[in-house]
C-alpha positions as CSV (number, residue, x, y, z in Angstrom):
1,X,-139.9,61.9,52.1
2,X,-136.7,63.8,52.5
3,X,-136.0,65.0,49.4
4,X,-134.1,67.8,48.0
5,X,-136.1,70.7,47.1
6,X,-133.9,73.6,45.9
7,X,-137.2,75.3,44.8
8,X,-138.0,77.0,48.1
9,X,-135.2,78.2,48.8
10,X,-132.0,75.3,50.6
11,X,-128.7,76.3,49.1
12,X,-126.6,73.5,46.7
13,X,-124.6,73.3,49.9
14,X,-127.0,72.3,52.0
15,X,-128.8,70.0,49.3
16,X,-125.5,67.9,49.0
17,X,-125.6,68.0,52.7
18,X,-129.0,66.2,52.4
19,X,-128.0,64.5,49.8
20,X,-125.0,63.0,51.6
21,X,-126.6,62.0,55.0
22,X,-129.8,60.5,53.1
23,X,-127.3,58.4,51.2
24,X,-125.6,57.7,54.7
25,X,-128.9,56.4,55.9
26,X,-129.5,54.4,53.0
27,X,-126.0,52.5,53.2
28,X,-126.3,51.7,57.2
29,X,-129.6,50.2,56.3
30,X,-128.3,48.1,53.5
31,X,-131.2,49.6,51.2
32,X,-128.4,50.5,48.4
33,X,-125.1,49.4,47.7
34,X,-122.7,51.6,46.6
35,X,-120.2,50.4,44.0
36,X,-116.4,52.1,43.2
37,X,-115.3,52.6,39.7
38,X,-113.5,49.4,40.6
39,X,-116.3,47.4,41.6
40,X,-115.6,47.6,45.2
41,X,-118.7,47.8,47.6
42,X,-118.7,50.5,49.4
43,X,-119.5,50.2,53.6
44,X,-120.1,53.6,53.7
45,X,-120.4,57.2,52.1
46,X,-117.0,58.3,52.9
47,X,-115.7,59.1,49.8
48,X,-112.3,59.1,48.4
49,X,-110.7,60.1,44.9
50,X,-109.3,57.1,43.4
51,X,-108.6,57.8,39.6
52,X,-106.3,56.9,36.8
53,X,-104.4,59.9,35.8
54,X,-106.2,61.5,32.7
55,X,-109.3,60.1,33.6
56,X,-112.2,62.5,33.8
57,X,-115.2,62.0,36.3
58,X,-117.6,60.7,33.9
59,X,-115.3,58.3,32.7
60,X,-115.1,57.1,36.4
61,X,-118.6,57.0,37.1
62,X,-119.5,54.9,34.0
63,X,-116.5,52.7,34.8
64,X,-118.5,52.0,37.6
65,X,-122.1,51.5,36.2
66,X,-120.3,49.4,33.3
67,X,-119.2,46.8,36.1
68,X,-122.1,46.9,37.6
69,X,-124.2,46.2,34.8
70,X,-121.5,43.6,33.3
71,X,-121.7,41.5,36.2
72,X,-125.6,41.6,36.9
73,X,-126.9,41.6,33.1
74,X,-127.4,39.1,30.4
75,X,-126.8,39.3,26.5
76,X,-128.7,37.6,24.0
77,X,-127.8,37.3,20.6
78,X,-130.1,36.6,17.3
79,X,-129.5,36.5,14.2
80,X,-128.7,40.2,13.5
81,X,-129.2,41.7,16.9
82,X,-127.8,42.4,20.3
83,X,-130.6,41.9,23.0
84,X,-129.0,43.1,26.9
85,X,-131.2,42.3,29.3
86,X,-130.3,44.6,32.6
87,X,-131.0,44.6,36.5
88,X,-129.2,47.7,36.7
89,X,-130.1,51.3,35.4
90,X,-128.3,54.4,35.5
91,X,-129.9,57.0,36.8
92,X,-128.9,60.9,35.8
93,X,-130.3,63.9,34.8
94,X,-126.9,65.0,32.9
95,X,-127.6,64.7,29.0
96,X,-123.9,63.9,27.9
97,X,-123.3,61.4,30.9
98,X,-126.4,59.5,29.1
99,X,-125.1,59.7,25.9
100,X,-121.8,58.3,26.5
101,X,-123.7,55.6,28.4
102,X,-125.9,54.8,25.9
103,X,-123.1,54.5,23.4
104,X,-121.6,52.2,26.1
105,X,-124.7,50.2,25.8
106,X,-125.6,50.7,29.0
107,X,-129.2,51.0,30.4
108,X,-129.9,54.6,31.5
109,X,-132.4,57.3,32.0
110,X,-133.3,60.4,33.6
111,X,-134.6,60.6,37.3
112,X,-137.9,62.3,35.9
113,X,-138.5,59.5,33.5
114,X,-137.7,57.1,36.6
115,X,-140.0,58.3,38.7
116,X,-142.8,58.6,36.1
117,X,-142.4,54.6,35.0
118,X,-142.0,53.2,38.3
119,X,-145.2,55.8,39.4
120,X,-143.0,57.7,42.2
């Protein structure tokens, strides 16, 4: 696989670099759809800021993961509970993006617990 592997020695610049044209081969395949904070799909990785003034990145990125999950989910509720039912998770290994997702009732977990349940 071509992963990212900081370990032996590839610089973060070179990573994203990775990281980047991966992504790029993902979209032209049409394995994975990229979504904007807006909902718009995304036809490829050329990225562009598009933010609400006072808005901070995470608040962006969940935006987007929010719609997402909005429009592909279903909620359930009994009696004294909420039940979501989700075809979208959030992936990310940063502690206080999950946090703020969770309180946003959003599905989410790390990448390491990813790969561990779907046996990676």
């Amino acid at each position: 696989s071509s992963g990212i592997n900081a370990e032996y020695g590839e610089t973060k610049a070179e990573a994203a670099s990775t990281a980047l044209d991966t992504l790029e081969s993902l979209i032209t395949a049409r394995s994975v759809t990229l979504l904007t904070s807006k909902g718009n799909v995304m036809e490829s990785a050329e990225f562009r800021e598009a933010r609400m003034a006072g808005e901070c990145n995470d608040d962006v990125i969940l935006a987007g993961v929010r719609h997402l999950s909005d429009n592909t989910g279903t909620k359930v509720s009994e009696k004294d509970s909420v039940h979501y039912t989700r075809s979208v998770v959030f992936l990310t290994n940063d502690g206080n993006l999950r946090v703020k997702a969770h309180a946003l009732q959003l599905a989410v977990m790390s990448i390491s617990d990813f790969v561990k349940r779907a046996n990676l």
